[in-house]
C-alpha positions as CSV (number, residue, x, y, z in Angstrom):
1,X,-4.0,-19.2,15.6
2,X,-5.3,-16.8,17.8
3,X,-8.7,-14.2,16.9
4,X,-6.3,-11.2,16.5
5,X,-4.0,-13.4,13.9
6,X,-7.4,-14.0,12.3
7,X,-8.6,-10.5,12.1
8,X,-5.3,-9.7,10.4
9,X,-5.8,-12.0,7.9
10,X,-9.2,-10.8,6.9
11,X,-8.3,-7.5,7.0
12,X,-7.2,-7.4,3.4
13,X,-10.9,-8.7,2.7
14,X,-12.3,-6.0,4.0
15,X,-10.4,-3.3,2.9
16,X,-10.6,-5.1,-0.5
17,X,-14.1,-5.1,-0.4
18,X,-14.2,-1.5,0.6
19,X,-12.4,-0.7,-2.2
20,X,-15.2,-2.3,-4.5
21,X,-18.0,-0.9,-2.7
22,X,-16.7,2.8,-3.3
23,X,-15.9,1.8,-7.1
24,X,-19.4,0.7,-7.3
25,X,-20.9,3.6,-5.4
26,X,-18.7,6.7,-7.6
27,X,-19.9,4.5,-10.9
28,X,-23.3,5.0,-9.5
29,X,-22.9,8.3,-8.4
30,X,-23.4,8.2,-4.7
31,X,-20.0,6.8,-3.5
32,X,-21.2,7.5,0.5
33,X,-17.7,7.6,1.7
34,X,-15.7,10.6,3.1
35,X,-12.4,10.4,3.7
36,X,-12.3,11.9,7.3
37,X,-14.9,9.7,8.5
38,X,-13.7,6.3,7.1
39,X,-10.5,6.8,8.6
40,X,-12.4,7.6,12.1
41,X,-14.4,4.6,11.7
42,X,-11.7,2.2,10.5
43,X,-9.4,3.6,12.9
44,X,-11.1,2.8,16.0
45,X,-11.8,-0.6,14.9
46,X,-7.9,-0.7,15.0
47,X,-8.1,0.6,18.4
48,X,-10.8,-1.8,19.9
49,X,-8.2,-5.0,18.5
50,X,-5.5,-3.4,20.0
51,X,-7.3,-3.1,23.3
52,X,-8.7,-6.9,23.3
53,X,-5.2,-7.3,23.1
54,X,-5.1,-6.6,27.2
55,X,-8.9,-7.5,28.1
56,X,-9.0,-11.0,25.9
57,X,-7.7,-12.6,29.2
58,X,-10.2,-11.2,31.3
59,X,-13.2,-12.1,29.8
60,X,-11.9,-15.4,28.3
61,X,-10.8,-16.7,31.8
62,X,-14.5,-15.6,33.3
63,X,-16.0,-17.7,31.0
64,X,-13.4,-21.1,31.0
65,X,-13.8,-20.5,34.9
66,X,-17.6,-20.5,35.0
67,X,-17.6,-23.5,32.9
68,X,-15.2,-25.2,34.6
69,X,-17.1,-25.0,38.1
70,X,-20.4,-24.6,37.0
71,X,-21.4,-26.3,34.0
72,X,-24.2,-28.9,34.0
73,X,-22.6,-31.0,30.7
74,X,-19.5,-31.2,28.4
75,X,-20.3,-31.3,25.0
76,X,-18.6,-32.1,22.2
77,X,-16.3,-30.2,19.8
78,X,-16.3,-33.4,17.5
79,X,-19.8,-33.2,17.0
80,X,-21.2,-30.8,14.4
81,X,-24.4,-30.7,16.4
82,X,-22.6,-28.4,19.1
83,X,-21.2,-26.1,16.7
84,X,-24.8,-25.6,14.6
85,X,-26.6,-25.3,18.2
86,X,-23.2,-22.9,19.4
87,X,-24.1,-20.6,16.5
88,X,-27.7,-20.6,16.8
89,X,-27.5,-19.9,21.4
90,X,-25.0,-17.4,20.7
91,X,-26.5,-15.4,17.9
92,X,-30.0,-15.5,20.6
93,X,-27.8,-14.2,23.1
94,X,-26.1,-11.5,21.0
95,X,-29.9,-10.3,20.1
96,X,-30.1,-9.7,23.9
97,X,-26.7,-8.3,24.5
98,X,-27.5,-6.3,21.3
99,X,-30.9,-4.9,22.7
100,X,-29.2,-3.9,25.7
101,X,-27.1,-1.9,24.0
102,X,-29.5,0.1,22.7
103,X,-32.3,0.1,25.7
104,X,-30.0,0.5,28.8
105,X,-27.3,3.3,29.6
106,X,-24.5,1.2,31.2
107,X,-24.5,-1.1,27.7
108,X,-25.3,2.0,25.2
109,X,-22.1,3.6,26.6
110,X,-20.0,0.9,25.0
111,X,-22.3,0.2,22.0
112,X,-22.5,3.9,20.7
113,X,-19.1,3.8,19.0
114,X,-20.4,1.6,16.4
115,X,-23.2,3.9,15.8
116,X,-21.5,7.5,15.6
117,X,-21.0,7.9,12.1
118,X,-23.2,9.7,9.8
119,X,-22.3,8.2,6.9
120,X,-23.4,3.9,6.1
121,X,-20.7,2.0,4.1
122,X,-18.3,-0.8,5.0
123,X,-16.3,1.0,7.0
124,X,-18.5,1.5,9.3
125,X,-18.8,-1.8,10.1
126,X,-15.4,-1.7,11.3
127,X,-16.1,1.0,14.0
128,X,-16.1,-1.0,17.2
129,X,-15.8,0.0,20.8
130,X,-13.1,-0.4,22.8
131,X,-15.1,-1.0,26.3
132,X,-17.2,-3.7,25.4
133,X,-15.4,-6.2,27.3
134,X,-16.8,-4.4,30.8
135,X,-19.8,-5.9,30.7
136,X,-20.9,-7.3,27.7
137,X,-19.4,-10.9,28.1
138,X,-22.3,-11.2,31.1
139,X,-24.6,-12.2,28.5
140,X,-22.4,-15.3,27.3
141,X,-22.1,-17.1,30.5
142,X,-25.3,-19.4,29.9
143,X,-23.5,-20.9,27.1
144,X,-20.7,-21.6,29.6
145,X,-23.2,-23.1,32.2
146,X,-25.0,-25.3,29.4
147,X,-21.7,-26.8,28.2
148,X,-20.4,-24.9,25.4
149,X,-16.6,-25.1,25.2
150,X,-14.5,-21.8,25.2
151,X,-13.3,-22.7,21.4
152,X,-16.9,-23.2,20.3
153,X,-17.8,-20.4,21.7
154,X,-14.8,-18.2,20.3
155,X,-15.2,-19.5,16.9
156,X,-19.3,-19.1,16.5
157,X,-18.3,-15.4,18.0
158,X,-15.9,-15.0,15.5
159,X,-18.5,-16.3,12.8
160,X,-21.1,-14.1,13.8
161,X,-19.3,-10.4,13.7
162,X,-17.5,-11.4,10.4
163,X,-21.1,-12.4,8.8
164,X,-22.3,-8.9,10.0
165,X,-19.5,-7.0,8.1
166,X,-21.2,-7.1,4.7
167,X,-24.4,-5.7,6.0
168,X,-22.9,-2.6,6.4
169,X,-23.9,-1.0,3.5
170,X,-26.6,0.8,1.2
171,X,-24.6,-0.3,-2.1
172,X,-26.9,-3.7,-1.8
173,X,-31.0,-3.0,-2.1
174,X,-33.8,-5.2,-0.5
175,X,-33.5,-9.0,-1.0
176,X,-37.1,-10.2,-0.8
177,X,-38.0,-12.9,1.6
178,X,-33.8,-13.4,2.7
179,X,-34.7,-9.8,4.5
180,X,-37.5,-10.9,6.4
181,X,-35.0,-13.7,8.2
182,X,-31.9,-13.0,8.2
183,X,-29.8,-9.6,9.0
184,X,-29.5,-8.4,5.9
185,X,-28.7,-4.3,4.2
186,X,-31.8,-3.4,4.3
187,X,-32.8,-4.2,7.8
188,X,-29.8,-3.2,9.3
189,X,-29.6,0.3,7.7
190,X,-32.9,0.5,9.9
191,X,-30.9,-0.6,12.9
192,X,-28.6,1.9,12.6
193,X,-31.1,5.0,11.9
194,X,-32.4,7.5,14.0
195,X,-35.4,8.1,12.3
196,X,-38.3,7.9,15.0
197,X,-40.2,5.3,12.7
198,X,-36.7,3.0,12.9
199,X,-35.3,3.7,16.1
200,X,-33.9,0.7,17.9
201,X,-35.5,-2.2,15.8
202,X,-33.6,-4.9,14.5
203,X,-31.4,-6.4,16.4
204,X,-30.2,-9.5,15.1
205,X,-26.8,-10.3,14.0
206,X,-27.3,-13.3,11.9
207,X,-31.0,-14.0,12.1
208,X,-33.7,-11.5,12.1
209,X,-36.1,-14.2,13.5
210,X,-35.7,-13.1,17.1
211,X,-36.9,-9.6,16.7
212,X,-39.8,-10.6,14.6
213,X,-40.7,-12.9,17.7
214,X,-39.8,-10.3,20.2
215,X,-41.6,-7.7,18.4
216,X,-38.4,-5.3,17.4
217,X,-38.5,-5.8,13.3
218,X,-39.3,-3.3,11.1
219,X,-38.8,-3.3,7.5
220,X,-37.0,-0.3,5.4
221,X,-39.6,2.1,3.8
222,X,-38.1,3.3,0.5
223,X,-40.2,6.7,1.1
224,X,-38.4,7.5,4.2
225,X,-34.6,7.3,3.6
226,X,-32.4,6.8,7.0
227,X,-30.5,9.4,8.8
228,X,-27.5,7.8,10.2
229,X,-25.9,8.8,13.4
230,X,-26.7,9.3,17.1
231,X,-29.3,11.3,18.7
232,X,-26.8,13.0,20.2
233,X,-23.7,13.2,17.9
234,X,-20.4,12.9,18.4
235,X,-18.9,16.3,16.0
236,X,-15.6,15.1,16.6
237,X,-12.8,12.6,15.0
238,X,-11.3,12.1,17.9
239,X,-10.9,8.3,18.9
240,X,-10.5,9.0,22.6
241,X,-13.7,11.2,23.0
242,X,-15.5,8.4,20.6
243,X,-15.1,5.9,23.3
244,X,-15.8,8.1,26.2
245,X,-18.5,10.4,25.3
246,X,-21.7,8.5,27.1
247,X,-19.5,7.5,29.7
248,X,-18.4,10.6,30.6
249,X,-21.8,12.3,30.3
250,X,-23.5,9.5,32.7
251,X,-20.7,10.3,35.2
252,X,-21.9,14.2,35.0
253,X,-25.4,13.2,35.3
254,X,-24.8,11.1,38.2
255,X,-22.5,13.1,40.2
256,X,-25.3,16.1,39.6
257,X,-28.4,14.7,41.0
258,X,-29.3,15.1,44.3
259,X,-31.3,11.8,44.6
260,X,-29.4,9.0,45.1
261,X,-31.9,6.7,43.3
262,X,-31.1,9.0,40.8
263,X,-27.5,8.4,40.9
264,X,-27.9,4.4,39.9
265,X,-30.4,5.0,38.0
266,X,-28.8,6.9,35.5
267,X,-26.7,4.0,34.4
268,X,-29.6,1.4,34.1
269,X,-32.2,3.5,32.9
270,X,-32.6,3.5,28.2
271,X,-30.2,6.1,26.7
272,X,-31.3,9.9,27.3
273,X,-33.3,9.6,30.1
274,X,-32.0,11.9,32.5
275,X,-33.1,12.9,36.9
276,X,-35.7,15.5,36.8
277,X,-33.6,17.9,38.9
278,X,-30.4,18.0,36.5
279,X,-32.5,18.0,33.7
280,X,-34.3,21.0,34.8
281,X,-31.3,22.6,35.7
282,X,-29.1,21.7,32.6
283,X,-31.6,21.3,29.8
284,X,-30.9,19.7,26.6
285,X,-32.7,20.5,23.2
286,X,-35.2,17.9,21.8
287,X,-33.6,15.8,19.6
288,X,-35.7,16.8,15.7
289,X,-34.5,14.6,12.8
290,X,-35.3,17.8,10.3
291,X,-32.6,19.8,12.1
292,X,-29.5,17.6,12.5
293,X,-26.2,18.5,10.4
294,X,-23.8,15.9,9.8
295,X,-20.5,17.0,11.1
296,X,-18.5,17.7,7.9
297,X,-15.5,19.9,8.6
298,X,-13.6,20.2,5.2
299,X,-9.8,18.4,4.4
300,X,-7.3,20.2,2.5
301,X,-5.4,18.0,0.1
302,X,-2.2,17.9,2.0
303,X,-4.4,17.5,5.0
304,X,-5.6,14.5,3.2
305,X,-2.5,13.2,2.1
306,X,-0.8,13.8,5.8
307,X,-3.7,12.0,7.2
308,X,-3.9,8.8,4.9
309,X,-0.2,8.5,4.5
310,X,-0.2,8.3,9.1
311,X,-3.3,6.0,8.9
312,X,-1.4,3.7,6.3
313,X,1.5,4.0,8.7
314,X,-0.5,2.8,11.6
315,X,-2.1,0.3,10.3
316,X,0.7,-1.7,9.4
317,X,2.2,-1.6,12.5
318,X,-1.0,-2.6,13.8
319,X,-0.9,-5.7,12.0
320,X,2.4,-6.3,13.0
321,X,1.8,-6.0,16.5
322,X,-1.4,-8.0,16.5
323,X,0.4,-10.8,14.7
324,X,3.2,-11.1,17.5
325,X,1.4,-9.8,20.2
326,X,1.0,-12.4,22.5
327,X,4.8,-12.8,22.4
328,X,6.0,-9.4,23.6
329,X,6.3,-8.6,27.0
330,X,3.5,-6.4,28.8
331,X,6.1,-3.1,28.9
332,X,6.3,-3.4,24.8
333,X,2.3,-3.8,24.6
334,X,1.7,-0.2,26.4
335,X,4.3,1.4,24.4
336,X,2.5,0.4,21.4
337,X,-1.4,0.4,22.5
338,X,0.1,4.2,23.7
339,X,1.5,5.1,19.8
340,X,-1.6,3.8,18.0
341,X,-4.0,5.9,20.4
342,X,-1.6,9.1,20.0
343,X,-1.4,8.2,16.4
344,X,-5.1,8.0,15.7
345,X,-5.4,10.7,17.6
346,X,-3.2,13.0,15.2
347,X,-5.3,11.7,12.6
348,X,-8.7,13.0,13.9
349,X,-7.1,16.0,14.4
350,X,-6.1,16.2,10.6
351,X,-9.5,15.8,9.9
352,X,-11.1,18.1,12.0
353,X,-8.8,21.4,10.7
354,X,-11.2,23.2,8.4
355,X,-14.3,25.3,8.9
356,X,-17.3,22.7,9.0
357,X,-19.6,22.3,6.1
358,X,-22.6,21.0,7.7
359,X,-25.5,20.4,5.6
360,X,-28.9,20.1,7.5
361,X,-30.4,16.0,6.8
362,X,-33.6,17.5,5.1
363,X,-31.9,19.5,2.6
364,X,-29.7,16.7,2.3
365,X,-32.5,14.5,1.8
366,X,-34.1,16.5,-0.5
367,X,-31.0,17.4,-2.6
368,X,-30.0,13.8,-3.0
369,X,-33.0,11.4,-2.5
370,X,-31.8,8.5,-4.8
371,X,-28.4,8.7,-3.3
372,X,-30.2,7.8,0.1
373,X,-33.2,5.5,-0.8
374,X,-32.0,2.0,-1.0
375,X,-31.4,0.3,-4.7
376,X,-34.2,-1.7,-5.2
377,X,-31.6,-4.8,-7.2
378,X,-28.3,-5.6,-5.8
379,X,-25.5,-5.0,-8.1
């Protein structure tokens, strides 16, 4: 069974537990979902499996070729020692990878997606990047070098992104010591604020233990809810622009300066740093927490309905095609990765059709404090 005949089969899982996680949230009178948004964020998960579709090759073949030619041992599949020492190398790299994402430009580029929405449920776990496969898999290759075989390494992979689904959520309040451990709600709606007090800290996908020996844990404050997002936001639903917003601003940078330093540096230096002489010349407003408005343009119902009724359209196909992918021929792949992007497309657009209704995070906050401070018992 391949990982995209996997993904299809848990998909039903997640939307399932979507579905319970907004029953529990209306009962308790902060639901957290919008419409517009979890279809962005669901959507471009959809888009990111249909484009490992093309780049699995890539990135699996760099890896069996650097174990083949360059690996000091062969372990074992058979022995259970290899998969339990496979999870635990892998979920150390991913903290690394993970970190990069966040503290160098080239990595954030990719990463961002995942980060863009303003909203914390399930779905957002879903929101994935489509670009990851550039660079990211440079972070694996010791595993291949040490022995791991490609299946190990698939599967603990596999492991690791599925456990980091349920995270995704503020439905599910602290849970004591587990927190201080292991990724877990709580720290991971810290990861994902931009709060200066949680920015970029915790980084762990299964185990929190690497950031609290690297230094990068920090534990939610219940008097300081998070403000979800970027630092500097997306205001679109547009899949397309999701995935090429940093990119496209590092090439402006980088074409601007006059150093050319400059020009390098702008890919390898942390998110928002910027050459003196473009800066100067093309200023940007300080980022203030107080000020930012999450981008809430209004939906009609038969805006709505047109939307959902395309998504639901999509997505089917979608799991068609990921289910017999690997048998169609390259011509019948573009045709369709070319649909679902035009299709996902439309759908943004549906979104995006009505004056905004923006509401500035500290009124927000203030309006609606218990609906953002974490529960303090899981349901």
């Amino acid at each position: 069974m391949t990982g995209p005949q996997i993904i299809v089969l848990a998909t039903p899982v997640f939307l399932a537990l979507i579905g319970v996680e907004l029953a529990i949230g209306r009962a308790r009178d902060r639901a957290g979902y919008r419409l517009n948004d979890a279809l962005s964020s669901i959507g471009l998960g959809v888009m990111s499996q249909v484009a490992g579709v093309f780049t699995a090759a890539l990135t699996l073949g760099i890896y069996a070729g650097v174990h083949e030619h360059f690996a000091v041992s062969q372990l074992s599949p058979a022995s259970p020692w290899t998969w339990l020492v496979g999870l635990v190398a892998y979920d150390f790299l991913y903290y690394w990878h993970h970190r990069a994402g966040h503290r160098v430009a080239l990595f954030w580029a990719a990463h961002v997606v995942h980060h863009q929405s303003e909203d914390y449920n399930l779905s957002t776990a879903l929101r994935q990047t489509s670009s990851g496969w550039l660079v990211g898999w440079i972070f694996y290759l010791p595993m291949a070098i040490v022995g791991f075989p490609l299946f190990v390494v698939g599967v603990v992979a596999l492991i690791d992104l599925l456990y980091q689904f349920w995270v995704h959520t503020e439905q599910v309040g602290r849970l004591g010591a587990f927190d201080r451990w292991f990724c877990a709600p709580s720290n991971h709606r810290v990861h994902h604020a931009v709060n200066d007090a949680y920015l970029d800290r915790n980084y762990g996908g299964v185990l929190l233990v690497w950031d609290r020996l690297f230094g990068t844990y920090v534990a939610e404050d219940p008097r300081l809810p998070c403000a979800y997002g970027t630092r500097a936001p997306l205001r679109s639903w547009n899949p397309i622009r999701a995935n090429l917003q940093v990119y496209g601003e590092l090439v402006r940078d980088s074409w601007r300066t006059t150093r050319w330093l400059d020009k390098l540096r702008v890919w390898l230096k942390p998110p928002g740093w910027r050459p003196a002489d473009v800066a100067a010349r093309w200023p940007k407003a300080p980022f203030v927490v107080e000020e930012l408005e999450r981008f809430d343009p209004g939906m009609s119902p038969l805006r709505k309905a047109l939307a959902l009724s395309l998504f639901v359209a999509l997505l089917a196909a979608t799991t068609l095609f990921l289910w017999h992918a690997y048998a169609l021929g390259w011509p019948q792949r573009v045709a369709f990765a070319l649909g679902v992007m035009l299709g996902l497309y439309g759908v943004g657009r549906l979104g995006e059709g009505e004056p905004m209704r923006g509401v500035p995070i500290d009124n927000l906050a203030a309006r609606a404090l218990p609906s953002r401070a974490p529960p303090q018992a899981t349901p």
